[in-house]
LUMBAMI-800884 format. One record per residue: residue number from 1; residue in one letter; x, y, z of N, C-alpha, C in turn. Coordinates in steps of 0.02 Angstrom, whole numbers, padded with zeros to 5 digits. Layout:
<nodes>
{n->NUM&res->A&n.px->X&n.py->Y&n.pz->Z&ca.px->X&ca.py->Y&ca.pz->Z&c.px->X&c.py->Y&c.pz->Z} $
...
</nodes>
This chain:
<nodes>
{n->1&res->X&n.px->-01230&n.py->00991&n.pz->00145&ca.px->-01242&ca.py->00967&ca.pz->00079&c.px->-01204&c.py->01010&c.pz->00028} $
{n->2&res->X&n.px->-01163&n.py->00976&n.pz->-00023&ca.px->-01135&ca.py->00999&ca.pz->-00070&c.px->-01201&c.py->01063&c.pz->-00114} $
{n->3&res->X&n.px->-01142&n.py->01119&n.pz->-00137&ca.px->-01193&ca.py->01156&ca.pz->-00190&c.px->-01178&c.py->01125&c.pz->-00259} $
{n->4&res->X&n.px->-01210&n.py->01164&n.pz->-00311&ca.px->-01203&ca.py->01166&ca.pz->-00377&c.px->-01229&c.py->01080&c.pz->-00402} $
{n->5&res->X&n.px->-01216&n.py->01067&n.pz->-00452&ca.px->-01239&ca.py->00998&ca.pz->-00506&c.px->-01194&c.py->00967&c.pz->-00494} $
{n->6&res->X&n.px->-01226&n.py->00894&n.pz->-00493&ca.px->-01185&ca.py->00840&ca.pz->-00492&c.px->-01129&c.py->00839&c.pz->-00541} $
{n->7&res->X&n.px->-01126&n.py->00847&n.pz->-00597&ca.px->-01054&ca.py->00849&ca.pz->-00623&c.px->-00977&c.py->00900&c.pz->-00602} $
{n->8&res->X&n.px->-01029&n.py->00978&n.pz->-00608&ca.px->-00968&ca.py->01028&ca.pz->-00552&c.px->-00966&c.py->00982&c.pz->-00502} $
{n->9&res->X&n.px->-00988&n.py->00957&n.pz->-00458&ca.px->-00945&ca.py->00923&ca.pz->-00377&c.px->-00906&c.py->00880&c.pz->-00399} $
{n->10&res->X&n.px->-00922&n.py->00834&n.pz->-00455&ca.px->-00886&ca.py->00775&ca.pz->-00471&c.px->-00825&c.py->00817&c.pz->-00498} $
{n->11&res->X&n.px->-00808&n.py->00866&n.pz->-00546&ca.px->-00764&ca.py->00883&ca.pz->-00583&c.px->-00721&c.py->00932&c.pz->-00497} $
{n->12&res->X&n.px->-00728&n.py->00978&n.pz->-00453&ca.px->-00707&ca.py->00985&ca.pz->-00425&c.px->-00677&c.py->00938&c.pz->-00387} $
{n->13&res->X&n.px->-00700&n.py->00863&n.pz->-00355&ca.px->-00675&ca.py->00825&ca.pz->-00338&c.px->-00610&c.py->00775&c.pz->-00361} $
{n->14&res->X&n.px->-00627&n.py->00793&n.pz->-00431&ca.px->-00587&ca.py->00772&ca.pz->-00483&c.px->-00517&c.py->00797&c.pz->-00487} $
{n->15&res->X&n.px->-00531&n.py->00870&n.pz->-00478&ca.px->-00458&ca.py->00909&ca.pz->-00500&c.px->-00426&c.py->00928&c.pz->-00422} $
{n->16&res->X&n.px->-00451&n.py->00885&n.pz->-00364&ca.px->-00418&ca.py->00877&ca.pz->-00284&c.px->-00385&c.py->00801&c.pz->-00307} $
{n->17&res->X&n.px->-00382&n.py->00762&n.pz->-00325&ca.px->-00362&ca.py->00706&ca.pz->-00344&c.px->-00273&c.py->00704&c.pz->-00330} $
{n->18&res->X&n.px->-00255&n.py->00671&n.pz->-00309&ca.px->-00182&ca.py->00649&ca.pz->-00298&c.px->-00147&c.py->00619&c.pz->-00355} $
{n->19&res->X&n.px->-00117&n.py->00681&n.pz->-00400&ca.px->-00063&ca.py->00637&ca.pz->-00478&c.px->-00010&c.py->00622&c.pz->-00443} $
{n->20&res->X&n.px->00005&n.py->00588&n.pz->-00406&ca.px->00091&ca.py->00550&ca.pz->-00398&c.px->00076&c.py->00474&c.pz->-00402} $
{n->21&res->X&n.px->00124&n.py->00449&n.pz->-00443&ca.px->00124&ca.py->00364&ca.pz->-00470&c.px->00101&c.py->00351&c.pz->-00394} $
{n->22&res->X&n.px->00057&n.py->00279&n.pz->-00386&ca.px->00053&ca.py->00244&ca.pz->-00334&c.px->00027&c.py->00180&c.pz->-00342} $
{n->23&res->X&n.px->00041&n.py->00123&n.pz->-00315&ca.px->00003&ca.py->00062&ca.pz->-00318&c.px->-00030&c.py->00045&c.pz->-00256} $
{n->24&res->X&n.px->-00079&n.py->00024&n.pz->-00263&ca.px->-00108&ca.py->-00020&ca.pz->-00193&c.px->-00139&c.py->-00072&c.pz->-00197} $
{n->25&res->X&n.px->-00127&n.py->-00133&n.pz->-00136&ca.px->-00155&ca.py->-00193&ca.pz->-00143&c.px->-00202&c.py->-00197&c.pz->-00094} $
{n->26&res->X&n.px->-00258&n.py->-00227&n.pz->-00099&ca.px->-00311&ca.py->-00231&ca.pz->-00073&c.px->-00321&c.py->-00308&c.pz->-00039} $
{n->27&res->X&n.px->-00338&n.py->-00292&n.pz->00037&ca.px->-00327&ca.py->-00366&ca.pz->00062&c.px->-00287&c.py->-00419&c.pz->00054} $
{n->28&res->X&n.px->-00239&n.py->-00397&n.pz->00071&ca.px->-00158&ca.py->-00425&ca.pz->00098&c.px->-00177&c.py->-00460&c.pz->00161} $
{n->29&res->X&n.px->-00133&n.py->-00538&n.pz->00140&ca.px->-00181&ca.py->-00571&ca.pz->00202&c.px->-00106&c.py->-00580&c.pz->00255} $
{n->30&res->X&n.px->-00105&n.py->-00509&n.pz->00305&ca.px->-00067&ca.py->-00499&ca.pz->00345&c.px->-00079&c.py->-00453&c.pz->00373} $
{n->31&res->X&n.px->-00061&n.py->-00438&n.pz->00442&ca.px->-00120&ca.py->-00377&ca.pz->00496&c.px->-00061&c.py->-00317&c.pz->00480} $
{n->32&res->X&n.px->-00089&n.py->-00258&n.pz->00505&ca.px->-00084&ca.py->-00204&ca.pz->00474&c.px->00011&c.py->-00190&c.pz->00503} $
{n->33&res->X&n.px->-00001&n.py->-00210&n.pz->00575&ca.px->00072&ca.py->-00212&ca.pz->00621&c.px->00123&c.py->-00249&c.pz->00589} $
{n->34&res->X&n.px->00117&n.py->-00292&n.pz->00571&ca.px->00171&ca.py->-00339&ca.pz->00525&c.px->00184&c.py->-00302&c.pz->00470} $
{n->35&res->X&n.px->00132&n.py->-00272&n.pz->00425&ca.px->00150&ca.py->-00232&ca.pz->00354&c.px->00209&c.py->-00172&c.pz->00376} $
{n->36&res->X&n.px->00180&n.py->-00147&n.pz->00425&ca.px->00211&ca.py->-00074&ca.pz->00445&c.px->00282&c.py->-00085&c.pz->00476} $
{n->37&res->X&n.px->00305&n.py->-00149&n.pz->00474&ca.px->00375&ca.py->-00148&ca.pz->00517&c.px->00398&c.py->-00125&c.pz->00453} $
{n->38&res->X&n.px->00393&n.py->-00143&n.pz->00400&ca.px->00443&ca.py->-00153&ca.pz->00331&c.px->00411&c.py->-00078&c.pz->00299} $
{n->39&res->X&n.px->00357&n.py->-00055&n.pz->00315&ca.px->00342&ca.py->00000&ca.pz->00290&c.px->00377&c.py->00073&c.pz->00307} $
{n->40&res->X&n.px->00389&n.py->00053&n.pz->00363&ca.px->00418&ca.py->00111&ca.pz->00404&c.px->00516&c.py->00107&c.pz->00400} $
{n->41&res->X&n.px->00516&n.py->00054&n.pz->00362&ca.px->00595&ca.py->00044&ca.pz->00341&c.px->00619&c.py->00077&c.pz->00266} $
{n->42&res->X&n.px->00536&n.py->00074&n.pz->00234&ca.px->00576&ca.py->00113&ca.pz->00164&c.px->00526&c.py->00191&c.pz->00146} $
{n->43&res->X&n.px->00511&n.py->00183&n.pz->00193&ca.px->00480&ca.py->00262&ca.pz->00179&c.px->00511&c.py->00319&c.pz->00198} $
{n->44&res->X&n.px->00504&n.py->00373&n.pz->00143&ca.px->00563&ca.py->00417&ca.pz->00124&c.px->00618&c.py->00407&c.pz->00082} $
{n->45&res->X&n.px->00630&n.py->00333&n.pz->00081&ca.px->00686&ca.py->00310&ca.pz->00049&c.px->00673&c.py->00316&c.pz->-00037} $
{n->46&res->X&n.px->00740&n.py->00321&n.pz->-00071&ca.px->00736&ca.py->00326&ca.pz->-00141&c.px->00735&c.py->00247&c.pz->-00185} $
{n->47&res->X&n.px->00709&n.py->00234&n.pz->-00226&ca.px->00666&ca.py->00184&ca.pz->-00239&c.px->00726&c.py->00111&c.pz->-00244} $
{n->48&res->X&n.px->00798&n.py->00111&n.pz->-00270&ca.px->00825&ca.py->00061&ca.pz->-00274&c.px->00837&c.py->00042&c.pz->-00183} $
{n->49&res->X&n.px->00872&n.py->00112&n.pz->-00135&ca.px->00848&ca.py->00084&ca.pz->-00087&c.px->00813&c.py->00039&c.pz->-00049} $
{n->50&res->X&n.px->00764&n.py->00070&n.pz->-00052&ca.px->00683&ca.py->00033&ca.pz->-00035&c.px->00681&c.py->-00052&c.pz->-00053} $
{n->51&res->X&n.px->00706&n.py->-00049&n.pz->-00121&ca.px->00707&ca.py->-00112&ca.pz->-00149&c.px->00762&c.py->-00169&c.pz->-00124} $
{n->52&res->X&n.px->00803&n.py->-00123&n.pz->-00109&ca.px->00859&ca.py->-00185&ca.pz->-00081&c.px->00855&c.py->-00166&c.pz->-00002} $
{n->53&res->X&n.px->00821&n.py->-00141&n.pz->00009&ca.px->00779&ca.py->-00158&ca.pz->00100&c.px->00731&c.py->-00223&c.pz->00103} $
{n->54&res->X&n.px->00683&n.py->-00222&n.pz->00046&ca.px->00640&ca.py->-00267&ca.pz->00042&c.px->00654&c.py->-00327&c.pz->00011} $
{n->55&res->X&n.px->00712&n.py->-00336&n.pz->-00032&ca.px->00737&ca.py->-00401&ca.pz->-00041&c.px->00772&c.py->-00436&c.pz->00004} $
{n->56&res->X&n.px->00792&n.py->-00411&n.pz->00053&ca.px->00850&ca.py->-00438&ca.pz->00101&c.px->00805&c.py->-00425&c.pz->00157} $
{n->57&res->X&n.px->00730&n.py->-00426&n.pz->00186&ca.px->00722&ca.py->-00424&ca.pz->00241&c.px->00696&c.py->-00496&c.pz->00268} $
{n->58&res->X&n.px->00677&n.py->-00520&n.pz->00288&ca.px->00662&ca.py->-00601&ca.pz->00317&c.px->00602&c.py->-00600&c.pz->00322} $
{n->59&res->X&n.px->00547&n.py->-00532&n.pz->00343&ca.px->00475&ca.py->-00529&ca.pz->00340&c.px->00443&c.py->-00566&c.pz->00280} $
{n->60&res->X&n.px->00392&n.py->-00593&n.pz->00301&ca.px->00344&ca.py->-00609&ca.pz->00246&c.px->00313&c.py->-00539&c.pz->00196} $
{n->61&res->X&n.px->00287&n.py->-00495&n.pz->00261&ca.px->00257&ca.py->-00441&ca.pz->00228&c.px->00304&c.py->-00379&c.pz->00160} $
{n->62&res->X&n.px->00396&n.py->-00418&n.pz->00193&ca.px->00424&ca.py->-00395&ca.pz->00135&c.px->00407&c.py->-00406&c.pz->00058} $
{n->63&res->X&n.px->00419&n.py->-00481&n.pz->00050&ca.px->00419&ca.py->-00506&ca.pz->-00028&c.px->00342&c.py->-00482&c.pz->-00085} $
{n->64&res->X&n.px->00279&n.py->-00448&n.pz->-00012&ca.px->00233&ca.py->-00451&ca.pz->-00039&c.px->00234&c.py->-00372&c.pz->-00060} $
{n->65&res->X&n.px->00281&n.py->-00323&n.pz->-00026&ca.px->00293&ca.py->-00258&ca.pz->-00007&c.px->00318&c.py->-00264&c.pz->-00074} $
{n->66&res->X&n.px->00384&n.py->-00297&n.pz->-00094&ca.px->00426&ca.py->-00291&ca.pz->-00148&c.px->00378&c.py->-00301&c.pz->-00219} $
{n->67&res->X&n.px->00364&n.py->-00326&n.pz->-00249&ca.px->00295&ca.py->-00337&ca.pz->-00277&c.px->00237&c.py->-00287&c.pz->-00282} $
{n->68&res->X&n.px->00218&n.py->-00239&n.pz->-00245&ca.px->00187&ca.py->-00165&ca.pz->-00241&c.px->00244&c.py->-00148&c.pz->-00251} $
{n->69&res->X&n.px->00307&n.py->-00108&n.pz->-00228&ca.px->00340&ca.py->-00065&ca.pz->-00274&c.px->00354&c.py->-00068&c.pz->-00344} $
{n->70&res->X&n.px->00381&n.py->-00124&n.pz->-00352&ca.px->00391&ca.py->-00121&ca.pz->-00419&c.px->00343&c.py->-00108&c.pz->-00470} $
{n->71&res->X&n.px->00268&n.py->-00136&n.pz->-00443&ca.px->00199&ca.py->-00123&ca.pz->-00484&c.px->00205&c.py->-00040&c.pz->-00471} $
{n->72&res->X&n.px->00209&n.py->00004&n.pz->-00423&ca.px->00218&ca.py->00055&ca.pz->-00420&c.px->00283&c.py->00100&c.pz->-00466} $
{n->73&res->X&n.px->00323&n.py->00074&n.pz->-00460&ca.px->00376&ca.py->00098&ca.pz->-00511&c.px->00369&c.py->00078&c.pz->-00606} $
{n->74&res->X&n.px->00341&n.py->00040&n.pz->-00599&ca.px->00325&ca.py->00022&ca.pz->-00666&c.px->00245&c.py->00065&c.pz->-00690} $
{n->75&res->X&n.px->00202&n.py->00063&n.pz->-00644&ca.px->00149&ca.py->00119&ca.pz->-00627&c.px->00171&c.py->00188&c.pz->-00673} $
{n->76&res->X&n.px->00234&n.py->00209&n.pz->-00638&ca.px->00262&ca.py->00284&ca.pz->-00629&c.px->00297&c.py->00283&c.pz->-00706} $
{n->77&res->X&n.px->00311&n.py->00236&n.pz->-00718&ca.px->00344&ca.py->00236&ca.pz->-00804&c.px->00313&c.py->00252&c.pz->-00843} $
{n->78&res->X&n.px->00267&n.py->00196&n.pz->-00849&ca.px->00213&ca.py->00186&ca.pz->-00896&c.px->00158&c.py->00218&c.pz->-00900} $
{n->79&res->X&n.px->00104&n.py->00235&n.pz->-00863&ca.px->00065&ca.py->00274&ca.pz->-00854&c.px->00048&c.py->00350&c.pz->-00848} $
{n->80&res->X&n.px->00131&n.py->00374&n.pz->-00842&ca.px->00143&ca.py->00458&ca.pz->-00822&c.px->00188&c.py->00487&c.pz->-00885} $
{n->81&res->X&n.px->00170&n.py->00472&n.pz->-00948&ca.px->00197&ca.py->00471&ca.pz->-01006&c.px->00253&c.py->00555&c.pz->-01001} $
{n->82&res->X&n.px->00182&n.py->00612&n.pz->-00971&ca.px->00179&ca.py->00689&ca.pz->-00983&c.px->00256&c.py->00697&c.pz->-00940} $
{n->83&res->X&n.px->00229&n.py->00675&n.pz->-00861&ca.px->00270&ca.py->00712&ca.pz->-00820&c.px->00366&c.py->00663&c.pz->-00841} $
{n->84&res->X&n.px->00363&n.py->00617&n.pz->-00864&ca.px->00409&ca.py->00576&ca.pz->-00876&c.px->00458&c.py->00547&c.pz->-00816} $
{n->85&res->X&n.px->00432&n.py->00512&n.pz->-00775&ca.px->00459&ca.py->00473&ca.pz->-00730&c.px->00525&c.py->00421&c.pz->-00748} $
{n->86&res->X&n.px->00586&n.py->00426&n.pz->-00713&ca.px->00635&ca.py->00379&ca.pz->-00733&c.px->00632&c.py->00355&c.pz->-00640} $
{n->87&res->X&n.px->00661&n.py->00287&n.pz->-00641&ca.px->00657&ca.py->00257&ca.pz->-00591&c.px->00704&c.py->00281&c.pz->-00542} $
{n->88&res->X&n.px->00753&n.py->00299&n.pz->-00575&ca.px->00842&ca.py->00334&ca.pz->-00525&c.px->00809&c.py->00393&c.pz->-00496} $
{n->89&res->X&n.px->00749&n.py->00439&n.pz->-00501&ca.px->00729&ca.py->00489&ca.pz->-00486&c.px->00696&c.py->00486&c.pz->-00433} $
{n->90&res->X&n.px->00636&n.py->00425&n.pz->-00425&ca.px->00594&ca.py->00420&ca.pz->-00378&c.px->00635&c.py->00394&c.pz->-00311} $
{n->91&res->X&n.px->00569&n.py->00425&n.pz->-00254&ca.px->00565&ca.py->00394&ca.pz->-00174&c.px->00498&c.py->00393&c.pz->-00139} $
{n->92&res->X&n.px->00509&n.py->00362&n.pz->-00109&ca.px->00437&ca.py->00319&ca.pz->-00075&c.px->00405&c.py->00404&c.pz->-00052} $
{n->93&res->X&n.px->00370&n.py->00403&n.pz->-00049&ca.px->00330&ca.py->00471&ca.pz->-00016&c.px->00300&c.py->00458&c.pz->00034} $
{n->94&res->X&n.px->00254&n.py->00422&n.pz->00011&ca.px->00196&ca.py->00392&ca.pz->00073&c.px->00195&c.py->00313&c.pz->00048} $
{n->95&res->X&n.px->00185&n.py->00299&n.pz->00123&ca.px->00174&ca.py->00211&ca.pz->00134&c.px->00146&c.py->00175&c.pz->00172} $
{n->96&res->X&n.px->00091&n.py->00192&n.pz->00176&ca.px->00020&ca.py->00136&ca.pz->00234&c.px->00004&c.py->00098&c.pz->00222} $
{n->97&res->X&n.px->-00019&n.py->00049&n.pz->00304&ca.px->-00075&ca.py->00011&ca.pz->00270&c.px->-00143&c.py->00007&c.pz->00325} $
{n->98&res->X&n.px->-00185&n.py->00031&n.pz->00282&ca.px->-00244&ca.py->00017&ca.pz->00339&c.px->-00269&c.py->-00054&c.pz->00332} $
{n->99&res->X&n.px->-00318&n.py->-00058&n.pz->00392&ca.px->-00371&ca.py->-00108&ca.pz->00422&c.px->-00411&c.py->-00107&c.pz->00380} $
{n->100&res->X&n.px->-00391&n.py->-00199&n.pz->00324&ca.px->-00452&ca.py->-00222&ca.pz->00304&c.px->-00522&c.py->-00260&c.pz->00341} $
{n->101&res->X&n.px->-00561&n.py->-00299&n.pz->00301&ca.px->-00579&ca.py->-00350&ca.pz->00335&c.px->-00548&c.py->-00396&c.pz->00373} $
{n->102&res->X&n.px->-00580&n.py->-00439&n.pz->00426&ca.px->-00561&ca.py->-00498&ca.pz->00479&c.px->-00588&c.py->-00558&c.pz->00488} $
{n->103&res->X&n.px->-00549&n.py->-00595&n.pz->00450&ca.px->-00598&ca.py->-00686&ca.pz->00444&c.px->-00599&c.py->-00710&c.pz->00509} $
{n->104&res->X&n.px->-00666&n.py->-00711&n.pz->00537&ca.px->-00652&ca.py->-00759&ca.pz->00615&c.px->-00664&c.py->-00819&c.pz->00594} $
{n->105&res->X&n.px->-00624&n.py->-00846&n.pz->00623&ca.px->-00617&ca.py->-00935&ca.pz->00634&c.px->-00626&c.py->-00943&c.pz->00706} $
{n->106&res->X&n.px->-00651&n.py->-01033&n.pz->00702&ca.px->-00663&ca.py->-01049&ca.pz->00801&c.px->-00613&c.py->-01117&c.pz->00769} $
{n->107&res->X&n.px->-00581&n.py->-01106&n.pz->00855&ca.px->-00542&ca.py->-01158&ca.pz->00858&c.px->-00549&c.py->-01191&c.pz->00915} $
{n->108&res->X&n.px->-00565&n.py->-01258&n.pz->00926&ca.px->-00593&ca.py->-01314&ca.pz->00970&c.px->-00524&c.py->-01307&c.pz->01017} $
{n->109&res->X&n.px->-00556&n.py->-01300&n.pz->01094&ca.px->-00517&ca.py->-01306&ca.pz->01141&c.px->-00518&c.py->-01364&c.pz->01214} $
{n->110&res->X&n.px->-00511&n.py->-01356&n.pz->01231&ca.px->-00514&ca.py->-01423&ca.pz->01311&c.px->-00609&c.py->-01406&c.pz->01338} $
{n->111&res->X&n.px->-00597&n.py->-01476&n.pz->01362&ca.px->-00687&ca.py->-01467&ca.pz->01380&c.px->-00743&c.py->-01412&c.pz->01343} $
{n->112&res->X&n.px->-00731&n.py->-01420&n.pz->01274&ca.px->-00776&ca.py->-01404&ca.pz->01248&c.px->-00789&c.py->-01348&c.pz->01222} $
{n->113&res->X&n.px->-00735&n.py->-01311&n.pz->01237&ca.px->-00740&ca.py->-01221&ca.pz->01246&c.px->-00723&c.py->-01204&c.pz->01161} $
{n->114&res->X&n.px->-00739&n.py->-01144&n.pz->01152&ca.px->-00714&ca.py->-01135&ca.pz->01062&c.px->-00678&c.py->-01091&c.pz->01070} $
{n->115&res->X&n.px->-00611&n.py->-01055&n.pz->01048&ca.px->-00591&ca.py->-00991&ca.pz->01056&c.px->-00584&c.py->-00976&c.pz->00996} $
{n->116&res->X&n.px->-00606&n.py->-00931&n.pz->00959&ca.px->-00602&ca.py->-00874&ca.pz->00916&c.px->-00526&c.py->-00855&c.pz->00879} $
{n->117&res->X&n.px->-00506&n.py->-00881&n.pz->00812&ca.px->-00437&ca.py->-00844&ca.pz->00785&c.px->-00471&c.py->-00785&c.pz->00744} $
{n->118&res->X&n.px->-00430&n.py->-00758&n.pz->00741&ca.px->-00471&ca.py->-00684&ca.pz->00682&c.px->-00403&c.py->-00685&c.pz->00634} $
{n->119&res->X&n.px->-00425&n.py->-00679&n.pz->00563&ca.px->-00336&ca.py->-00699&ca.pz->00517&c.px->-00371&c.py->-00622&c.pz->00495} $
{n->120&res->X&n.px->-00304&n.py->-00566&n.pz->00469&ca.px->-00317&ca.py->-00505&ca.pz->00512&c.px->-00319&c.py->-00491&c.pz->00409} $
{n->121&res->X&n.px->-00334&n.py->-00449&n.pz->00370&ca.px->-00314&ca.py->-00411&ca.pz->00324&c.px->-00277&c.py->-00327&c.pz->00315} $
{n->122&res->X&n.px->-00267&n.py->-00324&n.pz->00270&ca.px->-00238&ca.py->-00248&ca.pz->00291&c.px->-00243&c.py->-00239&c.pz->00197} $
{n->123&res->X&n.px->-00261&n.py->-00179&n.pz->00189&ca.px->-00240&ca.py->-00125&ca.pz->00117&c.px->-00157&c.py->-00087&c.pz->00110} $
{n->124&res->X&n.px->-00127&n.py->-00102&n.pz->00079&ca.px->-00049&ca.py->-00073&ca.pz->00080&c.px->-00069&c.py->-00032&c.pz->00024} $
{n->125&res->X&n.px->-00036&n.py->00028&n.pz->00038&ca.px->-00017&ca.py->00076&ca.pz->-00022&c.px->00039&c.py->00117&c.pz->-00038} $
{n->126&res->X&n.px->00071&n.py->00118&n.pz->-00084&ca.px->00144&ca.py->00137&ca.pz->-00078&c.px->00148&c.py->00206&c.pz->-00122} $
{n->127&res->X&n.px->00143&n.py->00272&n.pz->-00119&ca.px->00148&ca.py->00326&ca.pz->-00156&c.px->00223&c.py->00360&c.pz->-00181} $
{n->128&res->X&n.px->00231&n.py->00351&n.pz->-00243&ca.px->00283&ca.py->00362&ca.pz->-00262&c.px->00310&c.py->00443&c.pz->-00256} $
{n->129&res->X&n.px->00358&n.py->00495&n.pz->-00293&ca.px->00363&ca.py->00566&ca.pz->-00292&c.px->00423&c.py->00565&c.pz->-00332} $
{n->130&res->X&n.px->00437&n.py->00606&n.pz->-00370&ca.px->00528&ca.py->00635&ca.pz->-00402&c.px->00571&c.py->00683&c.pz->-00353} $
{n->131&res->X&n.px->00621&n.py->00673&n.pz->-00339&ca.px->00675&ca.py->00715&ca.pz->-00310&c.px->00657&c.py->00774&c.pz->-00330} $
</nodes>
């Protein structure tokens, strides 16, 4: 069990907090393996990179990928007034996606049988950083 008052834990928890621009989408309706092909193509990479990886890839999970960065780069503009983010500066830092929820569906098969589809979700998050 935590010591001290509920506000010290909250305020210590507070100042562990991660300041680097980032966006994340929540229940992306695509399983986590499909996100990560395209994830693992622009991570590390510097942000126009990244971007012309994800416009030119044929994945679905791209166009939805492309769409989080830019909310992430526009994130990093707008919101980080102090540290002053320009876009030519940034690169992907970190880029996951975990295991959301799983819609099961039954699907009618021969003599009667049901088999089970599961349509998979996943959380993407794309963490930005400066050179």
């Amino acid at each position: 069990m935590a010591k001290g008052h509920r506000s010290q834990i909250k305020r210590e928890r507070n100042s562990q907090k991660d300041i680097r621009p980032s966006a994340k989408l929540s229940y992306a309706r695509m399983s986590v393996q499909k996100a990560c092909f395209v994830l693992d193509a622009i991570r590390g990479k510097d942000v126009a990179t990244a971007l012309a990886i994800v416009k030119y890839n044929p994945r679905y999970a791209s166009s939805v990928i492309e769409k989080l960065l830019n909310s992430a780069i526009a994130n990093a503009e707008n919101n980080y007034p102090d540290q002053n983010y320009k876009a030519e500066n940034l690169y992907v830092a970190e880029c996951y996606a975990n295991k959301g929820p799983t819609m099961k569906r039954i699907r009618p098969r021969a003599q009667g049988r049901a088999y089970r589809i599961e349509k998979r979700m996943s959380h993407i998050t794309i963490v930005l950083d400066q050179k």
